[in-house]
Structure formats: structure tokens, C-alpha cells
N, C-alpha and C positions, 0 to 999 in steps of 0.2 A: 170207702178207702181213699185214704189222700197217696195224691200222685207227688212225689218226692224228687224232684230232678237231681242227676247224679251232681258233684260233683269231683274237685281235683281233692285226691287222698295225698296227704302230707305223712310219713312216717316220719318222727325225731326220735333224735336220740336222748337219752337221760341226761345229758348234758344243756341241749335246748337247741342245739342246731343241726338243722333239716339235713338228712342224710338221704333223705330220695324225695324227690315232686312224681306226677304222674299227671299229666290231662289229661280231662276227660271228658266227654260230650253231655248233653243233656237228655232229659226222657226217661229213666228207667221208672219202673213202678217201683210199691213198695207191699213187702207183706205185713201186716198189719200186729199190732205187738198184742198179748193178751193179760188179762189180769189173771188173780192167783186161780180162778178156778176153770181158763182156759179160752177165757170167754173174751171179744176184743171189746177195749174199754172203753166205756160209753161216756165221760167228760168229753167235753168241748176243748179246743186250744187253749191256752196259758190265759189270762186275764191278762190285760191292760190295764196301763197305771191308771191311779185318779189321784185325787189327792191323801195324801197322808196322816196320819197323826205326829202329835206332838209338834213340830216342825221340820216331821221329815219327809219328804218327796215319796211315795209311793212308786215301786216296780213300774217299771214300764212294761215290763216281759214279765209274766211269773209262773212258774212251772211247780208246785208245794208239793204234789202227785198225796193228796189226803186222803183222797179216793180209789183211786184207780191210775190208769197208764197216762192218763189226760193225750192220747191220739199219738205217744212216743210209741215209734216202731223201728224194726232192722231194716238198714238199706241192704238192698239185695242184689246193686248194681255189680255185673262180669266186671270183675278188674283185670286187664288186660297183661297189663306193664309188669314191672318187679314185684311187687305184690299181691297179694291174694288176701280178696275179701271173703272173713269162711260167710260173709250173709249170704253171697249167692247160692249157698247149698238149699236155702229155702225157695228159691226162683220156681218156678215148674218149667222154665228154662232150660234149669242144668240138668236136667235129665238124668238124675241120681238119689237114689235113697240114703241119704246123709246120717248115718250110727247115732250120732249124736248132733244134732243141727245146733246152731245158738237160739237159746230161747231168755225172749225179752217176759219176765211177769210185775205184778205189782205185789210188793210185800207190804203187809197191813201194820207189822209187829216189829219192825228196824227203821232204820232211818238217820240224821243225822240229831245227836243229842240236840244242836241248839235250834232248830229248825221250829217252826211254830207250832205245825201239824205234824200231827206221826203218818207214817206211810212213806216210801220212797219205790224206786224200780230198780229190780233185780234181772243182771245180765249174767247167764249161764252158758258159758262155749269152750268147746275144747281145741287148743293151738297144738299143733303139728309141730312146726318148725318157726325157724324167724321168715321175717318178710310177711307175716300176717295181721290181720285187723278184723275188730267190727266196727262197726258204725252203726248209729242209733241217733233217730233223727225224729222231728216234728215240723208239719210246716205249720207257719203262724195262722192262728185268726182273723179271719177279713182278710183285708189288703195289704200288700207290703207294709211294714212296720218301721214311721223311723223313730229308730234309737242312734239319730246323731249325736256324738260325743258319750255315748253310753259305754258302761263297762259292762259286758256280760261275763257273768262267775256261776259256777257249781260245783256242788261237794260231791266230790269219789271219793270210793271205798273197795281196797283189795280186801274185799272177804275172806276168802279161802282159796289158796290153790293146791291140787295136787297133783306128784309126779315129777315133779322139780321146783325151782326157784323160779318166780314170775319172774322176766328181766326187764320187761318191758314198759309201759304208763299208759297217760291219757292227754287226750289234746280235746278243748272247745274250740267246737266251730259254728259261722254263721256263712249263710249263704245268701248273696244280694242279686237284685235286680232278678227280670224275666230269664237271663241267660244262667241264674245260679252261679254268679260268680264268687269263687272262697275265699273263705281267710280263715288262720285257723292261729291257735296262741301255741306256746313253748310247748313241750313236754312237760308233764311232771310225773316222775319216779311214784309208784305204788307201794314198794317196800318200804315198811312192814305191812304185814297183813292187817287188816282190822284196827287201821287210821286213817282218819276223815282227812284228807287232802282239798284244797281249795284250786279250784281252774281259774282263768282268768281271760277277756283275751277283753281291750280297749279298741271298741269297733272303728274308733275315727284312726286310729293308727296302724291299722292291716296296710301290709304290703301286698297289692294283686299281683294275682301268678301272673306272667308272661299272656300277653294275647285279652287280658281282662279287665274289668272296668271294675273296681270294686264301689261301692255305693251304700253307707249305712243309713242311709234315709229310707232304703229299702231293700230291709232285708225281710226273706219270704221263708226263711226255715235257719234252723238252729241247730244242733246235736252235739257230740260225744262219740269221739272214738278213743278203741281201747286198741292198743298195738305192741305187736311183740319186737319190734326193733328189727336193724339190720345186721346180716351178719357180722361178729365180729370180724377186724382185718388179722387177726391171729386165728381164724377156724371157729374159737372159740369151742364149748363142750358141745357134744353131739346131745341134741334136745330130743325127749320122749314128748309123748304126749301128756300135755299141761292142761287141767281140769280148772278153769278158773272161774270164780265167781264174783262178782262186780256190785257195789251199790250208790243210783245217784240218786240226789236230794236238793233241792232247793235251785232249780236254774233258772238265775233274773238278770234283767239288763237293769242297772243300777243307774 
């Protein structure tokens, strides 16, 4: 099991600018993500670059998932603050039997059309209300990884939701140095369903949160959260509960 240290959750808004920060300490575990028949997936972390073809630079970071989860799990860390991570339903922490917990699998038969390999990972969770998130994380291979001046990108997909309108997106994140400190890129809007969205976040151009050092020379884990936003400041509609399903493909530092 890789131990995943927490860290600070960023919710944005569909717009691209940050409507709540939240610090957070280090240490939490992680539960371990599984492939489609339950089982936790047995690749190794992402490959590291080498050289390329034709004359193009090969992935520093590469994540294809052709196989299985390649060691992508749910973070499961107590979110304290305005927000609520539904992973900690998985904790044996929370001391709850969670109806429907989020569950990470590996889909053999989807993925992103332009993608090399078939297969990507499917995120299953049901949102209550706004102020929510998952998180879905790896830590790297070996040693801190530097991807100085690297661009890390992956493709989401709002597959399906039901029970209302997803209102919410996705943010890429990396987390650097011993202390996991974050950085995380814009939002980007999900709607419509069932379009391959591109993330992005330019590692040498993170702003660290207050109190942190950020360092893309070494960064020790990478993920993807998925977020339901903050309350609108008009009430906004009263939200049931949203069945939604998630699919990411291809996460590299370029």
C-alpha cells in the first residue's frame, strides 16, 4: 500500500478562480484503488521518460493505465475545514458504513479515443450537496521526480451522472518535496457528459499555498480531483443526490 501524504484541497469555481483553500497536515494513508474485478492493481508507478521517437522527447511522467490502476488510489484523508472529502467514507477511521462509498476501478473497454492504449480509470461516487470532492492520487516511482519546467496534462470525462446537473469539474494536482507541498491548475467545467476534457497545470508556474515551499524538482505524487463547487451566493437549487461517473486517460508531464 503506498502511503499518500495529505494534502491542501483547492475547490474552484467553473470560472478558474479559487473560491476556498484549506491546509492541511501531512500523513494520512491511503486505500488502495482496484481494478475491474475488485482486485488492487498490480502495475508499478507511471514510467519515466527516455528517449523518444521521431524527435520528440518522451513523457517524463506517464500514467496510459493499459493494464490496470497502475497504483492510482482514493485519498481518504478527514477533511476538516469547508469541505468534505466523500474518500474518507472508505477510512476505517470513519467509523461508518458508507451506502455507497466512491469506488476507483480500471475499465478495459473506454478510454480516451486518441490515447495510444485502450484502458483508462473509472471514478464512481455519489455527491450529496456542494462543498464536496474526491481525490485520486499516485505517488511516483523511485525518488522524487524532477519534472522542472514540465507541463502535467490528463484527459477527463463526465460520463454519466444522475439525479441532477453535474455543476461542478476537475483540477490536476502535483505534490512536491518531503512535506507534500500543492499546487493544483484551474478548473475545468465537465459539462456535457461524455467529452474528453484536457487538464493542465505548468509545474514551474504553481503558486504555493501560504506557509509552503513548492519545488517541481521534486515532486513525489500527482492526482485528480473531481469537485462539486461552492455554494452559489444566491442559495442556488437545492441539490439531491448526484450519481456520477468519471473517466481519466493519459496523465504525463510533458
Amino acid at each position: 500500500m503506498k502511503n499518500l501524504g495529505t494534502r491542501s484541497s483547492i475547490l474552484v469555481g467553473l470560472c478558474g478562480a479559487a473560491l476556498m483553500i484549506t491546509s492541511i497536515g501531512c500523513g494520512s494513508s491511503s486505500t488502495p484503488g482496484t481494478d475491474a474485478s475488485g482486485n488492487g492493481g498490480t502495475s508499478a508507478g507511471g514510467s519515466s521518460g527516455g528517449g523518444g521517437t521521431g524527435g520528440q522527447a518522451a513523457p517524463a511522467l506517464s500514467y496510459t493505465f493499459g493494464s490496470s490502476v497502475q497504483d492510482w488510489s482514493i485519498n481518504v484523508y478527514h477533511d476538516t475545514g469547508l469541505s468534505t472529502n466523500i474518500g474518507w467514507e472508505l477510512s476505517p477511521d470513519a467509523g461508518m458504513d458508507a451506502a455507497m462509498p466512491p469506488l476507483l476501478t480500471w475499465d478495459s473497454t473506454d478510454g480516451d479515443p486518441g490515447a495510444t492504449v485502450a484502458g483508462c480509470l473509472k471514478l464512481t461516487t455519489t455527491f450529496t450537496g456542494y462543498n464536496q470532492y474526491v481525490d485520486i492520487k499516485v505517488g511516483v516511482s523511485g525518488t522524487a521526480q524532477n519534472l522542472k519546467g514540465r507541463t502535467l496534462t490528463a484527459k477527463v470525462q463526465l460520463a454519466s451522472a444522475t439525479g441532477g446537473t453535474f455543476p461542478g469539474g476537475a483540477i490536476l494536482e502535483a505534490d512536491t518535496t518531503p512535506t507534500y507541498s500543492y499546487g493544483g491548475s484551474l478548473g475545468v467545467q465537465l459539462m456535457p457528459p461524455n467529452t474528453w476534457k484536457t487538464l493542465q497545470l505548468a509545474l514551474d508556474t504553481v503558486m504555493p499555498l501560504t506557509g509552503q515551499t513548492y519545488d517541481d524538482t521534486m515532486v513525489i505524487q500527482v492526482g485528480v480531483q473531481f469537485y462539486m463547487g461552492s455554494t452559489p451566493t444566491d442559495g442556488g437549487a437545492t441539490l439531491g443526490p448526484i450519481d456520477a461517473t468519471f473517466l481519466i486517460d493519459t496523465v504525463e508531464a510533458l
